[in-house]
N, C-alpha and C positions, 0 to 999 in steps of 0.2 A: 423826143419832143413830139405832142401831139397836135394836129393841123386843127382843131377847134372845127372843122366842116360841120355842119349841119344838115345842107342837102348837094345833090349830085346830077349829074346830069352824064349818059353815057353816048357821046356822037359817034360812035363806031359802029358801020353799019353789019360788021359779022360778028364782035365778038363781044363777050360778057364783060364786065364792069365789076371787082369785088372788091368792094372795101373791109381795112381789117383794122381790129380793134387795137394791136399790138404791130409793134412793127417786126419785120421777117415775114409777114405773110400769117400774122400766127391772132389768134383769140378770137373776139365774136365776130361777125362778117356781115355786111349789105352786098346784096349784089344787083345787079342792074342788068338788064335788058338791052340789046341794042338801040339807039335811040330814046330807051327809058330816060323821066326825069324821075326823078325823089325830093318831094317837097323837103319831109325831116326823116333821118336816118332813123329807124327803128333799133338798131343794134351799137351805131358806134356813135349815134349822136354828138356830138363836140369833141369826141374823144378818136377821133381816127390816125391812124400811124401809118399806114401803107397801102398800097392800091397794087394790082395788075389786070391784065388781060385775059380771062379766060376762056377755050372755044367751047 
């Protein structure tokens, strides 16, 4: 099932933000910035399936 997200927002002040196109961590990716926002995803626009943490 995909979360339909559009934009993002990463409040974590150390670590990165990636969004995946696929779920497991798997296909195209956004990733963010500490504190980054992202108006509209460039890669998984509507289409996102899973997120983590990366340093």
């Amino acid at each position: 099932m995909k979360n339909n997200a559009a934009s993002g927002e990463n409040f974590h002040y150390k670590y990165k933000a990636r969004v995946y196109f696929k779920s497991g961590y798997k296909g195209a990716q956004d990733w963010m910035a500490p504190y980054q926002h992202i108006d509209q995803f460039l890669n998984v626009y509507n289409e996102n399936a899973s997120f983590q943490f990366t340093a």
